[in-house]
C-alpha positions as CSV (number, residue, x, y, z in Angstrom):
1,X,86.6,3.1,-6.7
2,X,84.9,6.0,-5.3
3,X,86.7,8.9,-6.5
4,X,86.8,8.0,-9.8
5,X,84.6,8.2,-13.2
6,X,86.5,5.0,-15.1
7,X,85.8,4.4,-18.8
8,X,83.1,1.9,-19.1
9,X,84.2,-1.7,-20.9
10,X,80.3,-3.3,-20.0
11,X,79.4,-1.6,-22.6
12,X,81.1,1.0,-23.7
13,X,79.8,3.3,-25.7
14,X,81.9,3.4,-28.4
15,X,85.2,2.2,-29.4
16,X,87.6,4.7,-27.9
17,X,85.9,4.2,-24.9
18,X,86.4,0.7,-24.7
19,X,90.3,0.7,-25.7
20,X,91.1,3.4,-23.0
21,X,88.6,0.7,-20.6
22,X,91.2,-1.7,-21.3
23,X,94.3,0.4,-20.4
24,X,92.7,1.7,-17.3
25,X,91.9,-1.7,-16.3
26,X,95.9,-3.1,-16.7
27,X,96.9,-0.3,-15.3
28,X,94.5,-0.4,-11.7
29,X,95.8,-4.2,-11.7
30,X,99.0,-2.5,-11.7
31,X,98.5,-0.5,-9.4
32,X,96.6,-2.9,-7.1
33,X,98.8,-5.3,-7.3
34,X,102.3,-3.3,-6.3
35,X,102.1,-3.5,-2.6
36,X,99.6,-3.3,0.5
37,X,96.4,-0.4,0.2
38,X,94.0,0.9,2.7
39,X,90.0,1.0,1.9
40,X,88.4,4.3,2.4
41,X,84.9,4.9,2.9
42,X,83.8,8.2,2.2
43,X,80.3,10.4,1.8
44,X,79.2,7.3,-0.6
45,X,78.9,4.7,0.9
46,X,77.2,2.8,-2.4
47,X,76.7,3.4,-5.7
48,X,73.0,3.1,-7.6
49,X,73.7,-1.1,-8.3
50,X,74.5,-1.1,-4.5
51,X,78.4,-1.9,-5.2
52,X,80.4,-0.7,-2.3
53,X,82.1,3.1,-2.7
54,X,85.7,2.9,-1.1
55,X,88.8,5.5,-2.2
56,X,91.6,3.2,-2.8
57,X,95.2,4.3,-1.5
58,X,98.9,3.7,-0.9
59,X,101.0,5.6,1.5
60,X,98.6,8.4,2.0
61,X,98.4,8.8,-2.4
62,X,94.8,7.8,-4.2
63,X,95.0,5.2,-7.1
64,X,92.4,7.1,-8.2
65,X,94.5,10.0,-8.4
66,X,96.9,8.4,-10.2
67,X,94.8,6.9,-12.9
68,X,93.5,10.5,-13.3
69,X,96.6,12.0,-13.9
70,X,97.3,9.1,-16.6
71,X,94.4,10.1,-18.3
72,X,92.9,6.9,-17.8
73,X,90.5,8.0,-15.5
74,X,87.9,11.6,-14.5
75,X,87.5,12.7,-11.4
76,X,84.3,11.5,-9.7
77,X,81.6,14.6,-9.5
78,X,80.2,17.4,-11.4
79,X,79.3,16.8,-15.0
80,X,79.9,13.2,-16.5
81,X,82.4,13.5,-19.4
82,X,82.4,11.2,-22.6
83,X,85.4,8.9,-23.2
84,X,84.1,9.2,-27.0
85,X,85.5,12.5,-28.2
């Protein structure tokens, strides 16, 4: 998801990192899975592994944006921020 800095599960780095990996991940399946979405591509159009960069949304609202005001996810840009305290 493009807009989004998601806590890493593959590996994390450490073990709060990888239980608030597995919440994020239940809750974007959630989110995913509750009704139709439109892809977005935006400035990037692939990441560094060449994975496809697309801004996820419902009804004009980012499911990144959600995840990030659960605290599940960061905002994509500036800085990287640590999951690990």
């Amino acid at each position: 998801i493009a807009d989004i800095d998601a806590p890493e599960l593959n590996p994390p780095r450490c073990e709060a990192e990888r239980i608030k990996g597995e919440i994020s991940r239940r809750r974007l399946l959630e989110l995913l899975n509750a009704g139709p979405l439109s892809l977005v591509a935006g400035v990037r159009d692939e990441d560094r592994y060449g994975r496809k960069l697309r801004t996820v949304t419902r009804q004009d609202r980012s499911i990144g944006e959600t995840l990030i005001g659960e605290g599940l996810a960061h905002r994509w840009g500036g800085p990287r921020q640590s999951w690990c305290g």
